[in-house]
N, C-alpha and C positions, 0 to 999 in steps of 0.2 A: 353445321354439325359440331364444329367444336365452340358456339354459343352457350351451351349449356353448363359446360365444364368447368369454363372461366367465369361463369353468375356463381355457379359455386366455391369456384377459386376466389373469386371477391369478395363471397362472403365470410368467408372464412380470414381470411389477412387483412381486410378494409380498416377495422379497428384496432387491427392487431398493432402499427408501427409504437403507436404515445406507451404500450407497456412496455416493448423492445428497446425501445431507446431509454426508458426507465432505469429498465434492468441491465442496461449496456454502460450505465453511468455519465452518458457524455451530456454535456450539458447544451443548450439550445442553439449557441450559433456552429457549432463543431458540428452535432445533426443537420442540422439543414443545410450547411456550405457540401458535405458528403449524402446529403438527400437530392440536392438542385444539381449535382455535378453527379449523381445516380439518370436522377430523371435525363438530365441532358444528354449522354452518353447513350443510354436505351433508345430515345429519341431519335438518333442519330443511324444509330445501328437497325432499328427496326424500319424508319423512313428509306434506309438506305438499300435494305434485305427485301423487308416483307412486298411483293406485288412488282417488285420494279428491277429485283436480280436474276435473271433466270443459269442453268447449268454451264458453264464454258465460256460466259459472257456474252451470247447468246441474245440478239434485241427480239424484245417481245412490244404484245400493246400494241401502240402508235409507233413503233420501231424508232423508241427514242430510251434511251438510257436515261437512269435515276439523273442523272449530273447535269443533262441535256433540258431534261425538264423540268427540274429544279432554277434552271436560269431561265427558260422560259417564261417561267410562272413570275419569278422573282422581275423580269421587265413587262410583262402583260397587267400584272394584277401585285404594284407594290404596296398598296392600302390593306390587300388583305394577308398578305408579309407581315406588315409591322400590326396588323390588327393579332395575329396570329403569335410574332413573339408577343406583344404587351398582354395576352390572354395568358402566355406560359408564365409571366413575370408578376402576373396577379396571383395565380395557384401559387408560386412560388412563397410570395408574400404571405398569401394567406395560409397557408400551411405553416409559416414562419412562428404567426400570428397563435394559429391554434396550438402548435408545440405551448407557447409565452403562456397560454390559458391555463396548459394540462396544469401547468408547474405552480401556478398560483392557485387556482381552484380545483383541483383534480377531474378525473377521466369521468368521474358519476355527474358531474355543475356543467364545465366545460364543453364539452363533447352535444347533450343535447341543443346547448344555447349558440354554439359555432355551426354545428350543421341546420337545426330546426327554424333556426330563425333565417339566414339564407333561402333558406328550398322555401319556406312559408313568404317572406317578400318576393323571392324568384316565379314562384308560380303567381302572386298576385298580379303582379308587371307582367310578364307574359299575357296572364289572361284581358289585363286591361288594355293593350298594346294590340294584342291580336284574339276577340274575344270568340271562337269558335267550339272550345270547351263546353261540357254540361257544366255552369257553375256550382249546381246540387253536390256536383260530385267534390269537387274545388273548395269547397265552404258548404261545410255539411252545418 
C-alpha cells in the first residue's frame, strides 16, 4: 500500500540531490562525507526500527530482537556481511564518482552517461549470466 507513494516519492527527489548540493555551495568531498554519514545513519535506524522493533520492546517474528539476529546472521552467513558492506562502499564510491562528473561536465552529459551506461552493461550481464528474459525486449 504505501509502494505507490514512495515510486512517486522517487521520482520526484531521485535527480533532485547533484542540483541541491549545487545550490548548497559545498563542494564534492564535504557532500559526500555528510551524504555516506546520511546514508549510514538512516541505515541504521531503519534496519534497526523498521520489522524488527515492536511497542514496549516486545519480541515479535522468530522471537528474536534486532541485536540478536544481527549477530546471528553476522556468524552464519559472514560472506554475505562483507558482500553487503563492500555493495554499500561501491554506491558510496560511485555516487562520489557521479557528484566529480556533475562538476566537470554538467547534470544534461553526466547524469545520462553515469546512470545509462551502468543499467545498459548491468542488464547485458544479467541477461548473459542468467538468460531467461525476452531479449526483443532487452535489445530492441
Amino acid at each position: 500500500s504505501a509502494a505507490l507513494p514512495m515510486m512517486f516519492l522517487l521520482l520526484i527527489l531521485w535527480g533532485s540531490w547533484p542540483a541541491c548540493r549545487k545550490m548548497g555551495g559545498s563542494g564534492n568531498v564535504e557532500f559526500e562525507m555528510s551524504y555516506v554519514l546520511t546514508q549510514c545513519a538512516v541505515s541504521v535506524i531503519l534496519c534497526g526500527t523498521f520489522g524488527m522493533a515492536a511497542a514496549g520492546g516486545a519480541r515479535h517474528f522468530d522471537d528474536k530482537l534486532f541485536v540478536e539476529v544481527l549477530a546471528d546472521e553476522l556468524q552464519q552467513k559472514p560472506g554475505a556481511a562483507l558482500l553487503g558492506v563492500l555493495a554499500g562502499a561501491s554506491l558510496c564510491i560511485g555516487d562520489f564518482v557521479m557528484a566529480c562528473a556533475i562538476d566537470l561536465l554538467g547534470v544534461t552529459i553526466a547524469c545520462p552517461l553515469g546512470f545509462g551506461i551502468p543499467l545498459t552493461l548491468g542488464s547485458t550481464l544479467n541477461y548473459v549470466v542468467e538468460p531467461k528474459a525476452d531479449p526483443t525486449l532487452l535489445f530492441p
